[in-house]
Backbone as a chain_set.jsonl record, in Angstrom:
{"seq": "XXXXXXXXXXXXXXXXXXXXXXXXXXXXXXXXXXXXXXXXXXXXXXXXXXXXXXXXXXXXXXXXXXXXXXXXXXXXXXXXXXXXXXXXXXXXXXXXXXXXXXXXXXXXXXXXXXXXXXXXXXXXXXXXXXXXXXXXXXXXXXXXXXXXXXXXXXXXXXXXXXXXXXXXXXXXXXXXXXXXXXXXXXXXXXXXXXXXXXXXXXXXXXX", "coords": {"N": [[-26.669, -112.163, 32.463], [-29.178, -110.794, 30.468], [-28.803, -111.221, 26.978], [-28.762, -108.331, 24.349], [-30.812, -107.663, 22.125], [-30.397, -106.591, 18.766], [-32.667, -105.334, 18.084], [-33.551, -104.454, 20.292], [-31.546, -102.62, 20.695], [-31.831, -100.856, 18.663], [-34.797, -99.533, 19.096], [-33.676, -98.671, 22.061], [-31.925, -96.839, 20.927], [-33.098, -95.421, 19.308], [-35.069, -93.735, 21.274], [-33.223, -92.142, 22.852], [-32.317, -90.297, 20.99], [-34.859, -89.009, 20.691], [-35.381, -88.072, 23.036], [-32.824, -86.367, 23.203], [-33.441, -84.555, 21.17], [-35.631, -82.925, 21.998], [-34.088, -81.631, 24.405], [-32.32, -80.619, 23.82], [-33.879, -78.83, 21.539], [-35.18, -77.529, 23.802], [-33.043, -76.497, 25.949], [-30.859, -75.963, 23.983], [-28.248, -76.372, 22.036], [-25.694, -76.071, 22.876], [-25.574, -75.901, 25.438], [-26.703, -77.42, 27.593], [-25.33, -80.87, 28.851], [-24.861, -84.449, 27.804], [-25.46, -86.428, 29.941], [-27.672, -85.409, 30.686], [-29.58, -85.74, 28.92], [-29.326, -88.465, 28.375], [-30.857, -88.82, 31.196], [-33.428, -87.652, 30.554], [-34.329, -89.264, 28.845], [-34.634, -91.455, 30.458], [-32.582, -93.596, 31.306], [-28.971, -94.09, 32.022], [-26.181, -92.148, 32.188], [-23.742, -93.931, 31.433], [-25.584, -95.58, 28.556], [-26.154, -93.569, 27.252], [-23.603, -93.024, 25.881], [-22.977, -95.857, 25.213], [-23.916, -95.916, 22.881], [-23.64, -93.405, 21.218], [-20.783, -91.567, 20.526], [-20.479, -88.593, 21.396], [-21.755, -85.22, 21.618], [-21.787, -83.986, 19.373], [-21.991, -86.225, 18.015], [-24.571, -87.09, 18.561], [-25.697, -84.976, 17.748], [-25.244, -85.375, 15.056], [-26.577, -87.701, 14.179], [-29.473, -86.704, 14.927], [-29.765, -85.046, 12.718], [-29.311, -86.952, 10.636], [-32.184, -88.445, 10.873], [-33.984, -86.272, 10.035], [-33.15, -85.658, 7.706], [-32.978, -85.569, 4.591], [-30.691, -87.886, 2.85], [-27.753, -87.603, 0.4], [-28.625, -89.589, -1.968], [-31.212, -90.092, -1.716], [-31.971, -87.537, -2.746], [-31.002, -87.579, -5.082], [-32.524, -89.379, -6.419], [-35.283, -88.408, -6.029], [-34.556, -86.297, -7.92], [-34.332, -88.067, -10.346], [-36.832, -89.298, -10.757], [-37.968, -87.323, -11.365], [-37.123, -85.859, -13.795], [-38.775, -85.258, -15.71], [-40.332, -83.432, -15.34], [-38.298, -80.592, -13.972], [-38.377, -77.907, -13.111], [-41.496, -78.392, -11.415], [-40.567, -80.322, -9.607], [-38.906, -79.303, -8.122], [-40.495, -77.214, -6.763], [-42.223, -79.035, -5.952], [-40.264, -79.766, -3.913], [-39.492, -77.759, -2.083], [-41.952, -76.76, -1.303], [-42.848, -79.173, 0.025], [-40.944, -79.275, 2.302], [-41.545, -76.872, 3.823], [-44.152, -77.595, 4.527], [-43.812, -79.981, 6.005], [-42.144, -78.888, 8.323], [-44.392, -77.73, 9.362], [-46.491, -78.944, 9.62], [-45.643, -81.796, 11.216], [-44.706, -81.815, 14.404], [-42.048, -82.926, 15.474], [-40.177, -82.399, 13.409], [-40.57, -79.817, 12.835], [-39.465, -78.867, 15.288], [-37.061, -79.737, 15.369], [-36.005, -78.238, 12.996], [-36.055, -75.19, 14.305], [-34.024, -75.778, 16.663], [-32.301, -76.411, 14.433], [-32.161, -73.471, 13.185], [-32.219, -71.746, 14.952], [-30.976, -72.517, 17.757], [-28.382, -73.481, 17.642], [-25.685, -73.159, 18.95], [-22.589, -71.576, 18.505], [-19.324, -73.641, 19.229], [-15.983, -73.446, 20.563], [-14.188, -75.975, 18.102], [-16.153, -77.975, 18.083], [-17.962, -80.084, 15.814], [-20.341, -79.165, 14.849], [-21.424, -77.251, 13.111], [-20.209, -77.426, 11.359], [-21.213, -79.871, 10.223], [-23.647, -79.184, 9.883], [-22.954, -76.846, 7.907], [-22.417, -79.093, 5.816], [-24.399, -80.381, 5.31], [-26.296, -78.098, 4.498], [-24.884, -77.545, 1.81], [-25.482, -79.647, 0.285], [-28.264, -79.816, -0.093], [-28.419, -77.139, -1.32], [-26.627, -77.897, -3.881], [-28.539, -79.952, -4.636], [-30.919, -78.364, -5.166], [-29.772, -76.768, -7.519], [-28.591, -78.902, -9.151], [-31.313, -79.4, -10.117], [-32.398, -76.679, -11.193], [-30.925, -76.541, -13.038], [-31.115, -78.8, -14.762], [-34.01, -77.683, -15.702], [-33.398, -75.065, -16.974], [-32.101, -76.606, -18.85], [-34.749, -77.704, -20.486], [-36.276, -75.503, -20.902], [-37.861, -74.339, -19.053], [-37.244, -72.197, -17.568], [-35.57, -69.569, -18.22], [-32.576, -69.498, -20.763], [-30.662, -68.056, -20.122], [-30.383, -67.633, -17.091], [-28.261, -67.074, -14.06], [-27.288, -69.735, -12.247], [-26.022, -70.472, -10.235], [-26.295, -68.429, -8.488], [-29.251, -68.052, -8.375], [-30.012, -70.8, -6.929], [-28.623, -70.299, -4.649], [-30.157, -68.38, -3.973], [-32.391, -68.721, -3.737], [-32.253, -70.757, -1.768], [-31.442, -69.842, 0.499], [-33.452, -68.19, 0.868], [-35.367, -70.835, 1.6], [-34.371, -71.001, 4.02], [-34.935, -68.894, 5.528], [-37.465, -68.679, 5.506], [-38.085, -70.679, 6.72], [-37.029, -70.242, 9.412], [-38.765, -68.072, 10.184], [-41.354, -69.365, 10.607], [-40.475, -70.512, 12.47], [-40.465, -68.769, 14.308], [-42.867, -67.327, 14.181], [-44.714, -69.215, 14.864], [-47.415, -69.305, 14.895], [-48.155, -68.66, 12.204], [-49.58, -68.228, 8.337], [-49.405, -70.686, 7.188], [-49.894, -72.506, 5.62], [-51.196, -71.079, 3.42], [-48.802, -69.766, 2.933], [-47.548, -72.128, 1.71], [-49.191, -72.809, -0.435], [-48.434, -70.45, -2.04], [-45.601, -70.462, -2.534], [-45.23, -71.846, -4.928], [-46.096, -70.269, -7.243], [-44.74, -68.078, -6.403], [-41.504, -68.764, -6.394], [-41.374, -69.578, -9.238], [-41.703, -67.043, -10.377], [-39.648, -65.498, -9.234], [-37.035, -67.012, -10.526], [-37.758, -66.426, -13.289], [-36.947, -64.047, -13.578], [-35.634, -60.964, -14.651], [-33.519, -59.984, -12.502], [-31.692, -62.705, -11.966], [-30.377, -63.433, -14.009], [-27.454, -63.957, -16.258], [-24.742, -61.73, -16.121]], "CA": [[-27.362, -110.986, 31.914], [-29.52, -111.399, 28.776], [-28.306, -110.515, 25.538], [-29.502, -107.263, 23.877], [-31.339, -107.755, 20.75], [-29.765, -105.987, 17.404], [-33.985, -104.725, 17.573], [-33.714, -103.591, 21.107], [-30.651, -101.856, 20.64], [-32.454, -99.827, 17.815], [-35.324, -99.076, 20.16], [-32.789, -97.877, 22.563], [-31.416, -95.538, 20.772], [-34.233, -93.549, 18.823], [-35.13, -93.182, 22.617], [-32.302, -90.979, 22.868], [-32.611, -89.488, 19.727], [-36.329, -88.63, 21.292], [-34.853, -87.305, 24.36], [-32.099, -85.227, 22.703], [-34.658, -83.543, 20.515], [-36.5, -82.563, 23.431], [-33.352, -81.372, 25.399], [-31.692, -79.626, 22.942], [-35.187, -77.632, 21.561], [-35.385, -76.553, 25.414], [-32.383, -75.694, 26.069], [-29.839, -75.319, 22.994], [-26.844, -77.403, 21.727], [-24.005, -76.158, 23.133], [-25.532, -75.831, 26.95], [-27.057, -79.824, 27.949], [-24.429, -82.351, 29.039], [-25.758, -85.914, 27.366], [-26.374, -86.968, 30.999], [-29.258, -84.369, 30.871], [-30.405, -86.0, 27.408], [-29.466, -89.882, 29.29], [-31.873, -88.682, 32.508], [-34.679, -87.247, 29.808], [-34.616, -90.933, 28.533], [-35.122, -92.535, 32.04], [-31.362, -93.849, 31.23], [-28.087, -93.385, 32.811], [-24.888, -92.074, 31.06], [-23.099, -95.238, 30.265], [-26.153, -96.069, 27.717], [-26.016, -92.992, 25.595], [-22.198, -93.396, 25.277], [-22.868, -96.993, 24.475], [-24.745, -95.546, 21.191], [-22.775, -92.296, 20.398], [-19.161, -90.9, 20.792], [-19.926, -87.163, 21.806], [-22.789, -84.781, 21.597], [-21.633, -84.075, 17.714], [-22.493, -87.704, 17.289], [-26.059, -87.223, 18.713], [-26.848, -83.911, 17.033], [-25.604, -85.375, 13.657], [-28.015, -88.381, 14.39], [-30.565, -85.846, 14.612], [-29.737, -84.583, 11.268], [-29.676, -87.926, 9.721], [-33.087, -88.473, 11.051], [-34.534, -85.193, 9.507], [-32.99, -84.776, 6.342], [-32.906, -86.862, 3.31], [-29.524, -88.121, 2.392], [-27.808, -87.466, -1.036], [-29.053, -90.937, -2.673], [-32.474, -89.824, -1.995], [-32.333, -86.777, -3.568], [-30.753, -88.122, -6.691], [-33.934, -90.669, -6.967], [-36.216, -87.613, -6.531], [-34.103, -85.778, -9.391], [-34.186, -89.169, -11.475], [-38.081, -89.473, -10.944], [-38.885, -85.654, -11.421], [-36.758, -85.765, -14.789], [-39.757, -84.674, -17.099], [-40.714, -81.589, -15.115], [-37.624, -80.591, -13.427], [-39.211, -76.971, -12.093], [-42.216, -78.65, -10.931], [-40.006, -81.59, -9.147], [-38.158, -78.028, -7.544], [-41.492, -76.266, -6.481], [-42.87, -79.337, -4.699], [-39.67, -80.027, -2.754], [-39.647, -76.711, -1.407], [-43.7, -76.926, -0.625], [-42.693, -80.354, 0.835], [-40.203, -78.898, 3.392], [-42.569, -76.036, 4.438], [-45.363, -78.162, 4.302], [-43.505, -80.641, 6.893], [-41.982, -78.481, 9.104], [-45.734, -77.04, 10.069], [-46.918, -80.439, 10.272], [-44.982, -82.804, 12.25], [-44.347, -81.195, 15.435], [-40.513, -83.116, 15.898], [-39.944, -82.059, 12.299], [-40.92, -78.199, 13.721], [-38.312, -78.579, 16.604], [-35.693, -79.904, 14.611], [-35.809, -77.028, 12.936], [-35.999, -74.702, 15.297], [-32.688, -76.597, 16.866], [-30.977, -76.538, 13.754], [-31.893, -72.594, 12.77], [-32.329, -71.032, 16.29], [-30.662, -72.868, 18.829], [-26.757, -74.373, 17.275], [-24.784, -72.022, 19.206], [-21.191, -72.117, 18.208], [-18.474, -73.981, 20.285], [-14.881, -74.587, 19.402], [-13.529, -77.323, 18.188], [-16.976, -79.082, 17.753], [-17.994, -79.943, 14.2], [-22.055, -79.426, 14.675], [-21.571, -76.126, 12.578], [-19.213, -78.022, 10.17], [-21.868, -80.993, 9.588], [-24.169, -77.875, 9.111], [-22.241, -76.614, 6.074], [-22.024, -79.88, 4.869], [-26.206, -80.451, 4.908], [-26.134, -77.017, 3.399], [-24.347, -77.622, 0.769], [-25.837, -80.785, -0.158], [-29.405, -79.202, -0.035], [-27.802, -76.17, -2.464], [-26.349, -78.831, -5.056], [-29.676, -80.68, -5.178], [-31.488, -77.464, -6.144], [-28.669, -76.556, -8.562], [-29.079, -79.513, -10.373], [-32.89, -79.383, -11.017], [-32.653, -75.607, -11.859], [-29.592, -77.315, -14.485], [-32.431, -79.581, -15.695], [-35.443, -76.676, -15.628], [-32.627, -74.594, -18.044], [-31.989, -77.098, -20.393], [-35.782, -78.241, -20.567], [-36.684, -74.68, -21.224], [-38.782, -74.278, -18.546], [-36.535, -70.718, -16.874], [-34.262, -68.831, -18.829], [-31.431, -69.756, -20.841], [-29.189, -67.126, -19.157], [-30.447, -68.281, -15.626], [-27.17, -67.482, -13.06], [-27.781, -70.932, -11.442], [-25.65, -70.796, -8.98], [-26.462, -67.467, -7.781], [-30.377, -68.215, -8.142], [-29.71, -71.927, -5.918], [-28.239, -69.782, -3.36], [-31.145, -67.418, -3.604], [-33.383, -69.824, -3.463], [-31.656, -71.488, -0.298], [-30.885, -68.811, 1.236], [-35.145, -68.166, 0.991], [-36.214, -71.704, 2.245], [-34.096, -71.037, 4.901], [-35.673, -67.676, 5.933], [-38.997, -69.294, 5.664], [-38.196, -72.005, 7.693], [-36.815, -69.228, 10.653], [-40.16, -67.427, 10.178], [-42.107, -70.776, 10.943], [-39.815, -71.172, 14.028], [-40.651, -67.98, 15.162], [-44.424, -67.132, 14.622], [-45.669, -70.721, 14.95], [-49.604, -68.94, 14.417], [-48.198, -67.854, 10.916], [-50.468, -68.498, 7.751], [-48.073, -71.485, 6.499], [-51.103, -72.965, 4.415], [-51.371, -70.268, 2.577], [-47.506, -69.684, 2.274], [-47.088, -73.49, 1.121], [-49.784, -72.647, -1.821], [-48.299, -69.352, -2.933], [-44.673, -70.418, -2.575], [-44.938, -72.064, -6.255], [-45.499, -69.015, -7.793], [-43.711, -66.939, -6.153], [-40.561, -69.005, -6.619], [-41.107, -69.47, -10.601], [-41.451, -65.518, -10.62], [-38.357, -65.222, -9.547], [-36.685, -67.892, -11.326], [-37.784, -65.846, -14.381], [-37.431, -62.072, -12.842], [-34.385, -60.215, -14.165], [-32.52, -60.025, -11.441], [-31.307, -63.794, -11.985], [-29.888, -63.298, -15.024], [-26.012, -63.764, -15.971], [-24.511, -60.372, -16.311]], "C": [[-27.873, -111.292, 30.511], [-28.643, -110.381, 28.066], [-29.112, -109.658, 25.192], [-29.733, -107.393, 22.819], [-30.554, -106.144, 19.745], [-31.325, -104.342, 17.409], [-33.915, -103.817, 18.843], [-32.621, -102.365, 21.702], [-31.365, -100.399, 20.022], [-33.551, -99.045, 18.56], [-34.56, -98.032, 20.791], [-32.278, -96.231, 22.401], [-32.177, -94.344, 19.954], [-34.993, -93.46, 20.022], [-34.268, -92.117, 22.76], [-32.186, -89.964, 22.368], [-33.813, -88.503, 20.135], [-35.428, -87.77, 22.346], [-33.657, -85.979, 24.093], [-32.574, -83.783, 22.082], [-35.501, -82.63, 21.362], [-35.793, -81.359, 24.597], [-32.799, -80.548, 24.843], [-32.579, -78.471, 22.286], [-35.245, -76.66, 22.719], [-34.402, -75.476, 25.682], [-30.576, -75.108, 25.546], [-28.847, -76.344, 23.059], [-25.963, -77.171, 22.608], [-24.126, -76.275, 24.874], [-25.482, -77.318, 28.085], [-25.845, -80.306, 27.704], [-25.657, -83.785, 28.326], [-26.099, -86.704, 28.551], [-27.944, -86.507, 31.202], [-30.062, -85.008, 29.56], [-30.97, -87.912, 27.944], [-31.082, -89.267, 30.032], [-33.062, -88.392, 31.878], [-35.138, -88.921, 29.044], [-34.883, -92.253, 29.401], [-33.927, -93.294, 31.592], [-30.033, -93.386, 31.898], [-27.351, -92.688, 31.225], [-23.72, -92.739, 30.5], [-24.107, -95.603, 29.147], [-26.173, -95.307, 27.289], [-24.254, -92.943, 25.077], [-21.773, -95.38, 24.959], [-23.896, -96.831, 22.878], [-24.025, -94.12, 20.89], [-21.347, -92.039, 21.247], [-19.545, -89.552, 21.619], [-21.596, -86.526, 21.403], [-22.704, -84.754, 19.866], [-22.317, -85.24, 17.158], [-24.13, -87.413, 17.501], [-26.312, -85.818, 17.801], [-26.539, -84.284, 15.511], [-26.305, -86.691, 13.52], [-29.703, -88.081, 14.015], [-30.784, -85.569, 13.363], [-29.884, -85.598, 10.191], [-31.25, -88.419, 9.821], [-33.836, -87.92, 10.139], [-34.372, -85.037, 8.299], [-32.273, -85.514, 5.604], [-31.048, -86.716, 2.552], [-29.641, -87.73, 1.01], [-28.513, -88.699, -2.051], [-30.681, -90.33, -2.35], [-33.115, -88.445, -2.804], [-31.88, -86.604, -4.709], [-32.218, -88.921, -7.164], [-35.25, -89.343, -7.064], [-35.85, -86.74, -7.76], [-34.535, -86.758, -10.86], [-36.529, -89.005, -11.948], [-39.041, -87.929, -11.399], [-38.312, -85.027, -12.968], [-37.561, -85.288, -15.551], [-40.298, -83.345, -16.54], [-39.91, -81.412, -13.459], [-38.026, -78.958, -12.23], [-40.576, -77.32, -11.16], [-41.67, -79.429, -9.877], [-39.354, -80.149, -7.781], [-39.251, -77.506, -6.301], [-41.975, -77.392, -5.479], [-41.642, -79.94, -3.971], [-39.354, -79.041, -1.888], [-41.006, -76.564, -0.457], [-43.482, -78.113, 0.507], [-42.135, -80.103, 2.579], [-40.503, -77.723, 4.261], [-43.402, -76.661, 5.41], [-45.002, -79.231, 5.971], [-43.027, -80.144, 7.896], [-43.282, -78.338, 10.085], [-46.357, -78.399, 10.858], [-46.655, -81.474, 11.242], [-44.381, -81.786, 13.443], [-42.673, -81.527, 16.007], [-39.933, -82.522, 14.931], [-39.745, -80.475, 12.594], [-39.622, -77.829, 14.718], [-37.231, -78.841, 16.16], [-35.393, -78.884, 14.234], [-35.166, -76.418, 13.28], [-34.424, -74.71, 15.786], [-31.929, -75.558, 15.975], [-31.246, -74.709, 13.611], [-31.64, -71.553, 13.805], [-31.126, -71.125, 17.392], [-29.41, -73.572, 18.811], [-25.902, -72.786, 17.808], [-23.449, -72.689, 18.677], [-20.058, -72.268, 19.228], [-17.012, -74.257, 19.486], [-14.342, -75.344, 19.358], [-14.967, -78.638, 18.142], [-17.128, -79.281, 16.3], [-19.664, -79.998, 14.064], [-22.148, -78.08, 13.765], [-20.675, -76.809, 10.818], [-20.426, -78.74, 9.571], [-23.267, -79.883, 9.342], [-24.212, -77.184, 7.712], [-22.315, -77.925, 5.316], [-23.701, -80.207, 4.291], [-26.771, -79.059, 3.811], [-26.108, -77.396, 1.887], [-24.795, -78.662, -0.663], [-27.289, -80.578, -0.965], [-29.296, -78.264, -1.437], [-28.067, -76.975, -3.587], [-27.908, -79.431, -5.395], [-30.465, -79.649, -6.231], [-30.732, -76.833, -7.38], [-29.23, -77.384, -9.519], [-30.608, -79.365, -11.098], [-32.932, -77.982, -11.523], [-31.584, -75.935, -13.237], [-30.525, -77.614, -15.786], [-33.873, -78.56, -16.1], [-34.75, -75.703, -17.092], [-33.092, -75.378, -19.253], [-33.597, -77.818, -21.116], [-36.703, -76.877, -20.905], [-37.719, -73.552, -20.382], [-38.448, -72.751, -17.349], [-35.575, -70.237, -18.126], [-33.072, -69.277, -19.161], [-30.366, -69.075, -20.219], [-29.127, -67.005, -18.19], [-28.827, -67.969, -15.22], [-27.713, -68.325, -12.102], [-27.211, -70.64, -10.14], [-25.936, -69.649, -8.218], [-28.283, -67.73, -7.09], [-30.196, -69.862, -7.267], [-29.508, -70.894, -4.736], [-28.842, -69.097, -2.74], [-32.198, -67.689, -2.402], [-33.019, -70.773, -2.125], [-32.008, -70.754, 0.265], [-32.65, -68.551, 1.89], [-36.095, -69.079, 1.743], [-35.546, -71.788, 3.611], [-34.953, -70.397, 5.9], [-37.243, -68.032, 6.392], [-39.492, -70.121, 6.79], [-37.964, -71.009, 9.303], [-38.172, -68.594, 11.021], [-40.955, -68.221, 10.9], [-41.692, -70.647, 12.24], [-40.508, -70.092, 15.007], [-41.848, -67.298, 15.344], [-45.037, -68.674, 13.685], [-46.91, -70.613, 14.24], [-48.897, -68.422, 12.743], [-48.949, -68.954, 9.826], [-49.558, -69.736, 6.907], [-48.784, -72.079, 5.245], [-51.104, -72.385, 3.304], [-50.044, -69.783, 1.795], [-46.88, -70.626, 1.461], [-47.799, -73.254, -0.191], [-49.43, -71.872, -2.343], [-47.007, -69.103, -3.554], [-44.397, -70.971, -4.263], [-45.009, -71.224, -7.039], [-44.25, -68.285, -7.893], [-41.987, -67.558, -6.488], [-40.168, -69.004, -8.384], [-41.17, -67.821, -11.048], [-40.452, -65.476, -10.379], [-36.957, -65.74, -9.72], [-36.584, -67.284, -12.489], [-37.59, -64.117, -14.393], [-35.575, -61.986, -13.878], [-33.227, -60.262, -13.643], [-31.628, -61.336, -11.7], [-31.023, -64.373, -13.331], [-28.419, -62.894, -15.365], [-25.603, -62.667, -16.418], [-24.186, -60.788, -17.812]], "O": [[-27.246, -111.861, 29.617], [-28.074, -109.325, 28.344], [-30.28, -109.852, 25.53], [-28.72, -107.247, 22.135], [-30.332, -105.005, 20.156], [-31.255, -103.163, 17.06], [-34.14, -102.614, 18.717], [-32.722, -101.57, 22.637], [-31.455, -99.299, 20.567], [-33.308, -97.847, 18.704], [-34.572, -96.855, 20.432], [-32.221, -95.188, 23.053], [-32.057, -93.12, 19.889], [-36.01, -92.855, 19.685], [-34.816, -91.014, 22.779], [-31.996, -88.871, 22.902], [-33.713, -87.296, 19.911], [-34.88, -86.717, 22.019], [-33.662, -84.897, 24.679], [-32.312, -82.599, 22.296], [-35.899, -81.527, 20.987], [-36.389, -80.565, 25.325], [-32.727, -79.474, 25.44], [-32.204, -77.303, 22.392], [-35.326, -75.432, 22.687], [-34.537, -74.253, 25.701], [-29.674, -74.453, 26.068], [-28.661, -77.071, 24.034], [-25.41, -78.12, 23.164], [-23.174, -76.616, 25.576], [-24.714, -77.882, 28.864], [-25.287, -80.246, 26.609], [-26.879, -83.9, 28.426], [-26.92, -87.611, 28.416], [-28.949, -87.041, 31.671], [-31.212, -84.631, 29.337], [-32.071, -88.463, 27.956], [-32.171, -89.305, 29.46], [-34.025, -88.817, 32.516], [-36.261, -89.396, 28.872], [-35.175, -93.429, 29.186], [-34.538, -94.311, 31.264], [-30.03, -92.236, 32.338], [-27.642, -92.667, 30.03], [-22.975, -92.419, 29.574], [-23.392, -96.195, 28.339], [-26.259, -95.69, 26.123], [-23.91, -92.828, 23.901], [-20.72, -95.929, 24.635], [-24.363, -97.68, 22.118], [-24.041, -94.034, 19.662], [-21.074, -92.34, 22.409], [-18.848, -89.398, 22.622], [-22.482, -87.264, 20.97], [-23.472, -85.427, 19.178], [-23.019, -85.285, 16.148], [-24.871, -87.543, 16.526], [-27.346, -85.815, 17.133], [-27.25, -83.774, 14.646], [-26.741, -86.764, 12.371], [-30.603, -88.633, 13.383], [-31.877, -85.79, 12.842], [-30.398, -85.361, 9.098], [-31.665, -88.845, 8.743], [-34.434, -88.656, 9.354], [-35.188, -84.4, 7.634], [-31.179, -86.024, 5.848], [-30.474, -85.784, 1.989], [-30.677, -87.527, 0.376], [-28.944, -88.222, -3.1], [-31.233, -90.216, -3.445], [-34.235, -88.289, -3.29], [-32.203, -85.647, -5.412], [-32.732, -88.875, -8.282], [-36.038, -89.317, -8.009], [-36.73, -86.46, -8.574], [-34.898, -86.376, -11.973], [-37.168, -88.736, -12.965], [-40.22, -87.66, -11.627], [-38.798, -83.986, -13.411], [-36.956, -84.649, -16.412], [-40.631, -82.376, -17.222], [-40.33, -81.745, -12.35], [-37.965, -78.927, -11.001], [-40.774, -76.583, -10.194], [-42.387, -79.277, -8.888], [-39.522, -80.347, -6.578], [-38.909, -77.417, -5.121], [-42.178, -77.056, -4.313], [-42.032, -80.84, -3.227], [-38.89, -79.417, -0.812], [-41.065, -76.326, 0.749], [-43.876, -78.0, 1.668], [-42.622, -80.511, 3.634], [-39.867, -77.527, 5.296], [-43.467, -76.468, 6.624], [-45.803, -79.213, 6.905], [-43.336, -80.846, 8.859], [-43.296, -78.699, 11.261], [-46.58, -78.725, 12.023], [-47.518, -81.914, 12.0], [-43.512, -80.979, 13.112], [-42.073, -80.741, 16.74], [-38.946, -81.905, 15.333], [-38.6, -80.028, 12.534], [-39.011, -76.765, 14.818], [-36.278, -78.159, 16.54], [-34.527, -78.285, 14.871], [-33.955, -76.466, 13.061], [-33.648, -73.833, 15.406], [-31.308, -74.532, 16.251], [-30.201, -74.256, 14.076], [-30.924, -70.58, 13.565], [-30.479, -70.17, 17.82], [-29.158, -74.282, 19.785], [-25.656, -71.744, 17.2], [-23.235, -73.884, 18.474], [-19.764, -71.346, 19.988], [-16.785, -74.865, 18.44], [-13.791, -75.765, 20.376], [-14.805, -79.858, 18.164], [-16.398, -78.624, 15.558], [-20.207, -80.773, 13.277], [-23.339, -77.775, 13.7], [-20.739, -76.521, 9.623], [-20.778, -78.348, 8.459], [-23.828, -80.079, 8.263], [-25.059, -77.032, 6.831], [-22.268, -77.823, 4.09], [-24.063, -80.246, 3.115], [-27.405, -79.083, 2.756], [-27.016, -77.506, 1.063], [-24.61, -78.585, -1.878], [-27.509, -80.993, -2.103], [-29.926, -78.544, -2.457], [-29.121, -77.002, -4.221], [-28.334, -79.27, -6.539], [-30.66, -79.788, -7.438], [-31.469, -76.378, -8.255], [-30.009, -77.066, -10.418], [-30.893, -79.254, -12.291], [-33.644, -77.954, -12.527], [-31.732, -75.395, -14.333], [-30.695, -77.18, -16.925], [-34.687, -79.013, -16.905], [-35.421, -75.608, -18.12], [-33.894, -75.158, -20.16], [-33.532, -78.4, -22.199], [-37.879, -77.108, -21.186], [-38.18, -72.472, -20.751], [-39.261, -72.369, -16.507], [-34.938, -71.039, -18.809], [-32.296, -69.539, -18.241], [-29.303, -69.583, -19.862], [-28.151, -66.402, -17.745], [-28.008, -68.53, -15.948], [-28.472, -67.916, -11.223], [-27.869, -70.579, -9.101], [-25.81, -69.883, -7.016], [-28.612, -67.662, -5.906], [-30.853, -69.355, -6.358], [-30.411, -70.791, -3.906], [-28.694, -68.857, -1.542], [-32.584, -67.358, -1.281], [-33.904, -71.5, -1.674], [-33.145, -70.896, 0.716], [-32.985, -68.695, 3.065], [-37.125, -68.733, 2.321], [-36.043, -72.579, 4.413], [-35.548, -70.952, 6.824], [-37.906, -67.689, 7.371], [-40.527, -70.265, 7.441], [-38.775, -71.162, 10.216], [-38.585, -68.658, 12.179], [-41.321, -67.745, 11.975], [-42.526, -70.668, 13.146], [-40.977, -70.336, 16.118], [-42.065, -66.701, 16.398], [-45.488, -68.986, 12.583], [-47.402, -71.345, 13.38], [-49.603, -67.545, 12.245], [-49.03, -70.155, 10.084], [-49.057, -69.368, 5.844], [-48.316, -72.11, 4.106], [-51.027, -72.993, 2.236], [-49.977, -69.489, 0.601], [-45.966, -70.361, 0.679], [-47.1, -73.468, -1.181], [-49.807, -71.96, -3.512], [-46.772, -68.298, -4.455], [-43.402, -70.528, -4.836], [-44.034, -71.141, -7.786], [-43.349, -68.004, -8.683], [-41.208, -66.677, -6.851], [-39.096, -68.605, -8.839], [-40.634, -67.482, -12.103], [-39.797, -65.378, -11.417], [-35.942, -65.204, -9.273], [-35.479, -67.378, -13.024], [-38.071, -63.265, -15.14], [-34.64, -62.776, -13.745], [-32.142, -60.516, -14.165], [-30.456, -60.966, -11.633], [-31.335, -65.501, -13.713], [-27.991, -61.808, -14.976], [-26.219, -62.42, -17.455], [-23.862, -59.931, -18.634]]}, "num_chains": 1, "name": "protein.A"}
């Protein structure tokens, strides 16, 4: 039997990755067996359990796919250092902006905001919180850096406005999922405003 290349391994398995995406958009995390994700890959089910442990393993695959590790969003903090609200405004536009665009990017989504039913004893709701959280902290810090750079309010409640502000690109992103025909163009150009308004509003101000 030949040997399997290191390259055609890799192949292999963002096949799967492809096919999961596909299977799980349709018809939800917690329902699809990974034979149903195998058979969507013209594969059996010894070859996706020769590339993951468990469905957890493939849907946090997915997630590593989609969504920029912490080391990359330290390097966009490092490089956005001189205008830390601007560095803010287009990674928000960015993650709009890409959802609409890339059609796997769209379904991921979707997936992750629609379609993660909860099971117990899995950890696809756990590695959830943990992308969360990660996402949060990033914007934390640059609203840290936007503070001390002058560029919002010294009396900014950060952590309340981060959470706001999450909590918002989340909402946005659900919206997207759910009227596809919506004006996203127009929401990607207006979202810089509207976020430095209320960055500076009142409301987001420490008691």
């Amino acid at each position: 039997m030949a040997r399997v290349t290191a390259e055609e391994a890799a192949r292999t398995r963002e096949r799967l990755l492809d096919a999961a995406l596909e299977v799980f958009w349709e018809h939800g995390v917690a329902r699809p067996s990974l034979t149903k994700v195998a058979e969507r890959a013209g594969m059996t089910r010894g070859a996706i359990y020769g590339h993951f442990d468990n469905k957890e393993d493939v849907f946090s695959a997915l997630c590593d796919r989609f969504l920029l590790p912490a080391a990359v969003l330290e390097q966009l903090r490092q490089d956005g250092a001189d205008d830390p609200l601007g560095t803010l405004v287009a990674w928000v536009q960015s993650i709009l902006r890409d959802a609409r665009a890339d059609p796997c990017r769209r379904r991921f989504f979707e997936i992750l905001l629609l379609k993660c039913e909860a099971v117990e004893g899995d950890d696809i709701r756990g590695r959830m919180r943990r992308d969360f959280e990660r996402a949060r902290l990033h914007e934390e810090a640059l609203l840290c850096a936007a503070v001390r750079q002058g560029q919002v309010p010294a009396d900014l409640d950060v952590p309340l406005a981060a959470l706001i502000l999450h909590a918002t690109i989340g909402g946005l992103l659900r919206h997207l999922a759910l009227h596809p025909e919506a004006e996203a163009d127009l929401l990607v150009e207006r979202i810089g405003g509207l976020v430095c308004d209320m960055l500076r509003g009142e409301a987001l101000r420490r008691a």
